[in-house]
N, C-alpha and C positions, 0 to 999 in steps of 0.2 A: 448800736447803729451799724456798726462794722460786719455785726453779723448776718444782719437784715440786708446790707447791699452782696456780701457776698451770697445768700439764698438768689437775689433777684438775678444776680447777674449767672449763678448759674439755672436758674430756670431760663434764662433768656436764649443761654447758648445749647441748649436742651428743646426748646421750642424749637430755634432755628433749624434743625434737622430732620423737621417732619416739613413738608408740603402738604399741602391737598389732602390732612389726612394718611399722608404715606412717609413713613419714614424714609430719608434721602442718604445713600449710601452711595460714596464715591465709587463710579464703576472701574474697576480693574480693564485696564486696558487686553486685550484678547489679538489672536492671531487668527489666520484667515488666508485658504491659498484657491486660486483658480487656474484651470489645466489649460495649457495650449492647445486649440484642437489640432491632432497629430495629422500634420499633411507630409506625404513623400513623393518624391520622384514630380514635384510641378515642374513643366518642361516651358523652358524660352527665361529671356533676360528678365523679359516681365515679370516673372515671376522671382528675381531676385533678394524683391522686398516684401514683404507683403502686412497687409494693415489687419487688424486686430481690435473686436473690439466686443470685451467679452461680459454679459452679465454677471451682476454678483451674486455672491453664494447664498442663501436664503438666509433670511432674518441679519443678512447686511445691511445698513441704509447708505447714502452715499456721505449722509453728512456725519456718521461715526467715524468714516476713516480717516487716518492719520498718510496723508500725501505723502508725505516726505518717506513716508513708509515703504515704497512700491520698490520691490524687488524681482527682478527677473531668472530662476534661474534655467539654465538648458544648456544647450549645446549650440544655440545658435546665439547670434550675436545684437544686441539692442541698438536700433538703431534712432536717436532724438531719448527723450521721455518720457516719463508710462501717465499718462495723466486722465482726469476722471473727468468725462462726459456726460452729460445728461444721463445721470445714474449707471455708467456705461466705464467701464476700462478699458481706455482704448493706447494704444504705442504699438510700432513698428519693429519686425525682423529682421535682418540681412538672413539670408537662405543660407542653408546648409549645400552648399558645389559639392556638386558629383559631372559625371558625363555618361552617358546613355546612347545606344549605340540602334538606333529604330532602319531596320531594314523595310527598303520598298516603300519608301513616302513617294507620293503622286503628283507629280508635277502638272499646272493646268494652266492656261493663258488668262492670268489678269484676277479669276476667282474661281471658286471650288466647281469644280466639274465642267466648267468652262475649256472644249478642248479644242486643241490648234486645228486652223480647216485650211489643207491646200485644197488648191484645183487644175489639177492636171491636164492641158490640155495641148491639141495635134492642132497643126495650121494643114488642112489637106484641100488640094488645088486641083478642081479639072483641066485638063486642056482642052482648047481652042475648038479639038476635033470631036469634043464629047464623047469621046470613049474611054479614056485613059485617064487615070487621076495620080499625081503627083503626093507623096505621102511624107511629112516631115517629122520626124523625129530623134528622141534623144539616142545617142551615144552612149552607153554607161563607162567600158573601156575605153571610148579619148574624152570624157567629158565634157562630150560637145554634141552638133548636130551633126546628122546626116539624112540625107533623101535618096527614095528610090521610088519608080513608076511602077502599079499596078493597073490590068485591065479592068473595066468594069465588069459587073457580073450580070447585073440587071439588063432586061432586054429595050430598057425605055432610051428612047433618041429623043434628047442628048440623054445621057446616064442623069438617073434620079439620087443612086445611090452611090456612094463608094464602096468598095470592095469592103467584105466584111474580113477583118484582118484585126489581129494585135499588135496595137501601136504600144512604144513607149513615149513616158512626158518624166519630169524630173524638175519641178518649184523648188526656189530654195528651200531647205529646213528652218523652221523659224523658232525663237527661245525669246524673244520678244515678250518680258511682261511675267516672265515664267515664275510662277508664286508657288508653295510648297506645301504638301497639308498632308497631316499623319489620321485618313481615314474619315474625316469629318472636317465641315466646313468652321466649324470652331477651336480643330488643332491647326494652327497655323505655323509652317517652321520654318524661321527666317534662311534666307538661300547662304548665308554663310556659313552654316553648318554641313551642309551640302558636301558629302562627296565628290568632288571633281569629277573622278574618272572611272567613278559608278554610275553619272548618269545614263540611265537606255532611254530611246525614244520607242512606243508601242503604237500600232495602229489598233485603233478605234474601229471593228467591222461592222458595229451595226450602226454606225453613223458613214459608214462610206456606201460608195454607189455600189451595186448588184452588178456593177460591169466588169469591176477591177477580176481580174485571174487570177490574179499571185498576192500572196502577201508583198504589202510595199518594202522596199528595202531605203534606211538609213544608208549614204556613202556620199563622200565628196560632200558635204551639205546640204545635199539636198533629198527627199522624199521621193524615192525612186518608183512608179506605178506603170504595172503592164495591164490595160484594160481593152479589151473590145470596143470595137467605136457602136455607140450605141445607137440599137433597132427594137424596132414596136412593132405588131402587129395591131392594125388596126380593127374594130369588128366586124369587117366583108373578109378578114383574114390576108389582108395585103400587107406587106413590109413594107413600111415607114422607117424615118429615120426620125430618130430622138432630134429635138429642138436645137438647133446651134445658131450660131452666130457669122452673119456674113461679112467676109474679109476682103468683098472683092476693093473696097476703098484702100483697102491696105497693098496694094499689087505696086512694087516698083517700076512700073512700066503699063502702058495702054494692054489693057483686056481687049482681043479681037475673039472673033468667033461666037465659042459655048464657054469660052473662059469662063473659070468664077473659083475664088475661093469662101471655106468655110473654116471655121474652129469650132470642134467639138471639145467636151469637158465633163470631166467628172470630178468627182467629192473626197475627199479622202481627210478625215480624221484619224487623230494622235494624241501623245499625251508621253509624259515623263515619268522615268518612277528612276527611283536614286536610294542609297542608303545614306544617313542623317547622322552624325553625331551632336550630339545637341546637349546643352547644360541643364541640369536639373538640379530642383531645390528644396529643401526637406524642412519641415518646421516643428517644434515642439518643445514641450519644457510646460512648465507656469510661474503665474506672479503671484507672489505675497505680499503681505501686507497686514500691519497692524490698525485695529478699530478700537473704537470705545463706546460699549454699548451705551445706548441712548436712557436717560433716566428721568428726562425732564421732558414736555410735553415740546415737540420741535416738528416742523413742516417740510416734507421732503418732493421731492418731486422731480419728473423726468419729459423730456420732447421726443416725442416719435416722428420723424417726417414721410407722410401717407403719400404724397404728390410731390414732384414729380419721383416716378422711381424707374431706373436708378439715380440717383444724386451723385457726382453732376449729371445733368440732361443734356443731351445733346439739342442744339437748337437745328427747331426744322423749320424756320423761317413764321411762325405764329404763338400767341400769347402761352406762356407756360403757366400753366393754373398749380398752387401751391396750397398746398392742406397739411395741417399741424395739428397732433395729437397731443395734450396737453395734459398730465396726471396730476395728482395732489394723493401725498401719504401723511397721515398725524400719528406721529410718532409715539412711543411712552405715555400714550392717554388712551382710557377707554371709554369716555363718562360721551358716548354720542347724543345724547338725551340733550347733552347743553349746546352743541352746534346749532348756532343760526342758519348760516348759509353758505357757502361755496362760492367764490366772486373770480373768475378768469379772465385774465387782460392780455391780446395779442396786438402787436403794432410793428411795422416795419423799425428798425432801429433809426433813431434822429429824426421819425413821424411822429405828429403830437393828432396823427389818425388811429384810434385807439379802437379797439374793437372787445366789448364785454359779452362775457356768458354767464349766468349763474345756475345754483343748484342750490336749493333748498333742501335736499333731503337730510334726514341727522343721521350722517355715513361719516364714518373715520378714513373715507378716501375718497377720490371722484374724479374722471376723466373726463375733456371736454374737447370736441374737435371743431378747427376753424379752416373750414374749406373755402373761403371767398376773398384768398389773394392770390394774385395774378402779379408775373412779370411779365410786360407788354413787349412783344416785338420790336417796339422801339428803340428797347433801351440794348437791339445789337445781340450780337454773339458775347463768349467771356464775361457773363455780368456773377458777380458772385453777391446775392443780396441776404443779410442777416435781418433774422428775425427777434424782438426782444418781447419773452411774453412771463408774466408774471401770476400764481393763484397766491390767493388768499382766503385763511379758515378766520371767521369770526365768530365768537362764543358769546351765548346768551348772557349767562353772568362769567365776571375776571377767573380766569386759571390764576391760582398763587401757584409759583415759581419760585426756586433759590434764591433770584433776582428780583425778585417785586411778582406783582400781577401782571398778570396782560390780557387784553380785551380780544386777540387780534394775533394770529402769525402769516407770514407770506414768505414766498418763495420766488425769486427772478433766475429766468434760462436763459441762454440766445440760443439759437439754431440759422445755422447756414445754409441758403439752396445756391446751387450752382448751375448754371449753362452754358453750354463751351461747348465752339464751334468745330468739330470734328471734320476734316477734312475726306469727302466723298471718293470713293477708287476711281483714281485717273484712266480716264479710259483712251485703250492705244491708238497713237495718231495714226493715218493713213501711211502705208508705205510712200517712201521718198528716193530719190537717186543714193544710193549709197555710199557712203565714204570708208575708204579702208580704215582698221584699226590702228593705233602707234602700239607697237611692244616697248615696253621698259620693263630692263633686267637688271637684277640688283646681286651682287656676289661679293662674296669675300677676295680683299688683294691676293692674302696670303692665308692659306691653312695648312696644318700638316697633316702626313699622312694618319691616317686614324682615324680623324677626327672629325665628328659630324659636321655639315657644314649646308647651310641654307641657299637653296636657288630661289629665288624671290623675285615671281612675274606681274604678283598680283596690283602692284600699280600699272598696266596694262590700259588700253582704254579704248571706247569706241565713240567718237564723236556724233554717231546717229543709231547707235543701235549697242549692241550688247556685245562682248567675245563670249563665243562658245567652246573655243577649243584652246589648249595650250600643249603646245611639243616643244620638246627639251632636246636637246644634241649637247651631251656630256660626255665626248671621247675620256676614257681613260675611268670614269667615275664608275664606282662599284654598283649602287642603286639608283636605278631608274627614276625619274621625277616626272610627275603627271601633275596636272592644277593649276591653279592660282599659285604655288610655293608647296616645295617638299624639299626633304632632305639625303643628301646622298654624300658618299666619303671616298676618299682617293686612297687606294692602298698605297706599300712603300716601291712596288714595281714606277708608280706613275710620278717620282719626281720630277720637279720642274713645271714648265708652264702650258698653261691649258685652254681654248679659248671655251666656252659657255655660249651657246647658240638658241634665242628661242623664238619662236615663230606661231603667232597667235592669230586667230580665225573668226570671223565676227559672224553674226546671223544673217549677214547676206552672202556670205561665201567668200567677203574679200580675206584677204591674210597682209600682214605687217611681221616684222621679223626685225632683229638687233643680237648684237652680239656684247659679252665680255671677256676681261681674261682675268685667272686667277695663280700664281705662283704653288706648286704643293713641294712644302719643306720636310727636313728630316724631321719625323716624331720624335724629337728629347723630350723627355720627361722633365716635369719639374720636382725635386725634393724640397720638403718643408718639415720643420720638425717645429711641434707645440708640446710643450711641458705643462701634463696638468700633479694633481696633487700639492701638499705641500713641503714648499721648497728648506728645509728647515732640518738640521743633523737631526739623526737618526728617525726621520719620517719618513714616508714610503714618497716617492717622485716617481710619476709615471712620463716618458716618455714616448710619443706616439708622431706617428708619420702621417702627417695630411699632405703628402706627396701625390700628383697630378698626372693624368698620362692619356692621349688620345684612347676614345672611348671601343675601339677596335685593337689597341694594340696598350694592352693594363700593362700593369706594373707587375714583376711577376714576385710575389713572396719570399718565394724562395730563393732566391738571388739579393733581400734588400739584407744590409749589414750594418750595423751599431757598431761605433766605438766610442769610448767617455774616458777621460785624462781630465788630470787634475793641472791646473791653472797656477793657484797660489793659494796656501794654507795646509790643502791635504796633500798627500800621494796618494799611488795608485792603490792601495794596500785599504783606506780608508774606502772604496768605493767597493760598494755588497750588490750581489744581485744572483740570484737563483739560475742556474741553467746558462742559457748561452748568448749573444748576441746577434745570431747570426737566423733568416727564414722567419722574423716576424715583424709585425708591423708597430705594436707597443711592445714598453720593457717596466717594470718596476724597477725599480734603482733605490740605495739606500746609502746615505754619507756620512761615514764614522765621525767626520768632522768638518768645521765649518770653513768657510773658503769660496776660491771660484772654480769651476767646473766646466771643461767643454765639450759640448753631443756633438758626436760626426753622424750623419745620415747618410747612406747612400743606396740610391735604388737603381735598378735596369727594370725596361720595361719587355715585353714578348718579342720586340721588332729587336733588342739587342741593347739599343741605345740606354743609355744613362747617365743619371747627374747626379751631385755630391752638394750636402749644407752641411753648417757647421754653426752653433748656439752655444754663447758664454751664458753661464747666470752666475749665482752667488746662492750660496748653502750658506744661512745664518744659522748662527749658536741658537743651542736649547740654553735658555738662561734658568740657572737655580732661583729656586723661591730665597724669597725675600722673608725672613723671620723674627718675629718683633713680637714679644710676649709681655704681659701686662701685670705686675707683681708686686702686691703692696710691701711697704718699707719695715715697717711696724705693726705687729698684731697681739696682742694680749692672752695670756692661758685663762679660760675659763672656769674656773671652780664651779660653775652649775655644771659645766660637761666632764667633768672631771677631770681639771686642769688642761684640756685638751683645746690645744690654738689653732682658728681655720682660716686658711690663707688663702682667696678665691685668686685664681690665675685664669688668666683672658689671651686667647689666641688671636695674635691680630696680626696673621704672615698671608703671602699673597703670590702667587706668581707673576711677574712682569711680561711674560709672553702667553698669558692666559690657561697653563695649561691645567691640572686637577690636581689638587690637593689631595692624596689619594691616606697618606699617613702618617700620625703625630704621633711620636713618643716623648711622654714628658718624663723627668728624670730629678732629681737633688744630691744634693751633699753638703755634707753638717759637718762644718768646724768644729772638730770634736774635742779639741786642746783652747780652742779660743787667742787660738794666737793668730789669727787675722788671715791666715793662708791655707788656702781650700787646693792647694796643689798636693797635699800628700794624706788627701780623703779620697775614698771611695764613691765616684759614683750609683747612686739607688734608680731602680725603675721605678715610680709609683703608679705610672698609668701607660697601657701602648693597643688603647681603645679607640683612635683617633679624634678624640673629645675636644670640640675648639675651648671647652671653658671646662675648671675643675677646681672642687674644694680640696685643699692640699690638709690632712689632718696631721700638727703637729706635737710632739709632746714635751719635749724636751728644750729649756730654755737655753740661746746660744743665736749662728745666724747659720742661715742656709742658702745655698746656691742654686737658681733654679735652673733648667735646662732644658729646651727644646727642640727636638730634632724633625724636620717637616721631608717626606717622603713624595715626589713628583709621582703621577700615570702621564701616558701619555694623553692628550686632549686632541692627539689630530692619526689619520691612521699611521699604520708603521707597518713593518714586515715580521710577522711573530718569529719568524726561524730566523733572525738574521740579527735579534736584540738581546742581551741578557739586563740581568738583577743590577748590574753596574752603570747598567747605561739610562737610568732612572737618576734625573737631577732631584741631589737631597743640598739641607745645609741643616746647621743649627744656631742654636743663639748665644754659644758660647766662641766655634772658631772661624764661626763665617766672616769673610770680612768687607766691610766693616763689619766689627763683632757690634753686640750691645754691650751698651755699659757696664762694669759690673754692679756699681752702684742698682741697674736698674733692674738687677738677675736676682738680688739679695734681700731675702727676709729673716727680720730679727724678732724673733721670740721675746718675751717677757714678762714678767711676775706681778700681777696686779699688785700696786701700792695697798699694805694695810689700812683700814679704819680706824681711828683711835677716838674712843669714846670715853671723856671723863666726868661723867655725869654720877651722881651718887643715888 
């Protein structure tokens, strides 16, 4: 009976490892890597992170992989983690920072190619007597107006025309709205990267009027234009004058006569170009990850979202129509003959509005899309709405499975659509009465001379408009400062105090100005000494100057000097070192002995000045090994070996400051009189192979004395010219002290007890 249940029970467990017909064989888990797509140089903040979301590598499924698995590696930095989406790997970057240096980006009013428009124009007045007309115009040298009287040319009573003459006009310059773009309306570069005091303003010719004569000139703020006042020929060939604007309502006083004013005007376009430093962000590397190929018949499956795209959408105030791509994979089966049908379920997530599709066909995969959800306008800007949709493969007859049959497998996704309200480019208000700017300057109390040091305007501000310019008054300061904040340094002539003057310019011409003060002290240097290496008798200690010095007047080398004295324990005699102390910045040092020890540092810097430190430590002992040997008491001579006794001996020494056990000489000696006293025997070598363990073979009955001597290396560096053969901690395990016992050094040989057999 016993034999007949163990037949069954192993046909049983023999059966269990075929399925369907196929033998089941636990899959060996596999590895699996996919590439970062290599991106470099993306420019702007935005691009600091960037999302990832990469397919898998063929004949991956999503449900073989091992999550916990995902490993990143690169040179850039993971930022959350790597997790698996609708058959999709998806996690985030932090960019690889560089800085990029883009000359000539183009500055434009509000949006790409959008350019600044004055319109320059003349108030010109007849007088009374209709002949003479009164011409006003700009000043460029006082910044201001001026007028003078021309006769007319024309022979019409009263004059039709004004003198045909080059007027100047001068509108302020406007920065108003000024957006940034490197070539294309889709490189956009935010204005903080912006060179200050690279920006140029450029006229626009084929956007200005045909009258202007000279190229316009930037100055004082404003858009300086010298143009002809404009005239037409009509087609009987008579001169006309170009369309203007009558001012006679504008006249301080009652118009008598042929009075009359008019303003003439013309076009003048512009535009900004500037050099950019701008940050950029590099990406690449890939993720690994471990799978386990699929062996059992399993249903996999992924969501595409068709509509809206991109995701999120931006809402444009009507319904956003959403379409979902819905797949189904059967995994480790091939038998399509037995597929019933294909059954798709998509439904808003927490909707029991359930929307079905099926497929009949007998396909081992099948894709199914659901174009007819809608998010209503109603439900607002910002709505993030999830989708939950589920296939199902069902089989004509049961799949047997490791686990039972199954009639039946299914697969559940969610997918997210998102709509978010993007705010539209603010478009520029109408000019307003203008308010001057405030300057605020921000400086250091005190710097020394050397030493860089920040002018800091850029909290600056303009209540109705923008600053365009910043000037710096630095009496004394080496480097000029342009910008928002730059940097400049006080040499050692400029002791003492200083005031800091800066005076800022808004887009209507007004200016704001403040002042500070700053103290410039003597550049001392600061000395600091760091001890690396170990600090430990005869190991190598380095000494090293991380001594400090304005960054215009160094430290100079050759001037820095080392001194080292002994404290308590050594003298000076004990303290090793190659060469000199004097013209360099590290020193190795080595310490015959242990103690405390003090560094002098002292440095001058280029300017003359200098300072002096001073560093206690402690130089701890090289401690000798510890030596402890394992040595039985009693051993017997063998007559199968030919009377020959073997005495296994166990090495069990150690050093207490870790350093290497580099050499073991084992040793004996035999009581050769048997009178108890091993002091007027001879030490034997039997081993000096550094062997932690050793059959000791003995032949001669009696006792014997074992002995062990353990040889230190060093385990930490040292200075090879400066150490000998002596200065390697040894001990043994006869005069170390504490010694070992002797009792536990000594092995006694002995004569196996006879057999006595009286048998007949």
């Amino acid at each position: 009976m016993n034999k007949l249940l163990i037949l069954f029970l192993t046909f049983s467990l023999f059966a269990s490892l075929f399925v369907g017909n196929k033998l089941v064989v636990a899959a060996e888990a596999q590895s699996a890597t996919i590439s970062v797509p290599a991106n470099t140089g993306l420019i702007g903040n935005n691009n600091a992170v960037k999302s990832f979301s990469l397919d898998l590598p063929s004949g991956v499924s999503a449900v073989s992989i091992n999550t916990g698995s995902f490993k990143y590696s690169g040179n850039n930095k993971l930022n959350g983690n790597i997790t698996l989406e609708n058959g999709k790997v998806t996690f985030k970057l932090d960019g690889v920072a560089n800085t990029k240096t883009l000359s000539n980006v183009t500055g434009y009013r509000g949006s790409f190619q959008v350019y600044y428009q004055a319109n320059p124009s003349n108030s010109i007045w007849r007088y009374s007597d209709g002949v003479r007309w009164q011409i006003n115009e700009y000043d460029e040298a006082n910044n201001g107006m001026k007028t003078y009287d021309k006769p007319a040319e024309d022979n019409s009573f009263p004059s039709a025309l004004p003198p045909r003459t080059v007027v100047t006009a001068a509108p302020p310059q406007d920065m108003d709205y000024l957006k940034w773009y490197d070539g294309s309306q889709t490189n956009a570069i935010d204005s903080q990267y912006v060179v200050t005091n690279t920006i140029t303003p450029h006229v626009h010719s084929g956007l200005s009027s045909s009258y202007i004569k000279e190229i316009p000139k930037f100055k004082n703020g404003r858009v300086i234009v010298n143009y002809a006042i404009p005239y037409l020929v009509d087609s009987t060939g008579k001169i006309v004058t170009q369309s203007y604007t009558n001012q006679s309502a504008d006249a301080t006083h009652p118009l008598v006569g042929h009075a009359e004013g008019r303003k003439y005007e013309v076009k003048a376009a512009y535009y900004y170009t500037a050099d950019a430093k701008v940050p950029t962000y590099s990406y690449s590397g890939s993720v690994s990850f471990s799978y386990t190929p699929i062996t059992e018949p399993t249903l996999d499956g992924g969501v595409s979202i068709l509509k809206p795209s991109p995701n999120p959408a931006k809402f444009e105030g009507k319904d956003t129509e959403v379409s979902l791509r819905v797949k189904g994979d059967l995994l480790a089966y091939d038998n399509s003959s037995n597929i019933e049908e294909w059954i798709f379920y998509a439904k808003e997530t927490g909707s029991s509005d359930v929307k079905t599709k099926k497929d009949y066909g007998k396909v081992l995969n099948s894709t199914q899309t659901f174009d007819n959800f809608v998010i209503p306008k109603s439900r607002g800007s910002n709505v993030k709405q999830e989708y939950t949709l589920t296939v199902t493969v069902r089989f004509i007859k049961p799949v047997v499975t490791e686990n039972g049959t199954v009639s039946s497998l299914s697969k559940t996704m969610k997918a997210t659509v998102e709509v978010s309200d993007t705010p539209a480019p603010t478009t520029p208000p109408p000019a307003n009465n203008n308010k001057p700017p405030k300057a605020v300057l921000d400086v250091s109390e005190e710097v020394m001379a050397g030493e860089e040091t920040l002018i800091y305007g850029k909290d600056s501000y303009d209540p109705d408009g923008t600053i365009v310019d910043y000037k710096y008054n630095t009496p004394g300061a080496v480097e000029p400062v342009s910008g928002p904040f730059g940097w400049t340094w006080y040499p050692l002539s400029a002791l003492g105090q200083h005031s800091v003057r800066l005076t800022v310019t808004d887009n209507g011409g007004l200016t704001g100005s403040t002042s500070a003060k700053l103290v410039v002290i003597q550049p001392i240097p600061r000395a600091e000494i760091f001890i690396d290496g170990t600090k430990k008798q005869n190991r190598k200690v380095t000494l090293v100057s991380k001594s400090r010095s304005p960054e215009h007047y160094p430290i100079d080398e050759t001037k820095t000097q080392w001194t080292i004295s002994p404290v308590s324990g050594g003298t000076a005699g004990d303290i090793k070192y190659l060469g000199n102390l004097s013209g360099i910045n590290t020193k190795d040092v080595l310490f015959k002995k242990p103690g405390t020890y003090k560094a002098t540092l002292t440095v001058t810097n280029t300017a003359g000045f200098g300072d002096s430190t001073s560093m206690i430590f402690e130089i701890v002992p090289d401690e000798p090994p510890v030596v402890y040997i394992s040595v039985p008491n009693k051993i017997y001579r063998d007559p199968t070996q030919g009377n020959i006794a073997s005495a296994a001996l166990t090495d069990m020494s150690f050093s207490p400051d870790y350093d290497f056990l580099d050499r073991r000489i084992w040793e004996y000696r035999y009581d050769s009189n048997n009178d108890g006293n091993f002091g007027d025997e001879a030490w034997v070598i039997f081993s000096n192979e550094n062997k932690t363990v050793f059959n000791l073979q003995l032949s001669s009955v009696g006792r014997y004395e074992v002995k062990l001597t353990v040889i230190e290396e060093f385990d930490q560096p040292t200075i090879a010219e400066l150490v000998t053969e002596a200065d390697r901690r040894s001990a043994d395990s006869y005069s170390s002290v504490p010694a070992q016992p002797l009792a536990e050094r000594v092995v006694e040989v002995y004569n196996r007890v006879p057999v006595v057999d009286w048998s007949w």
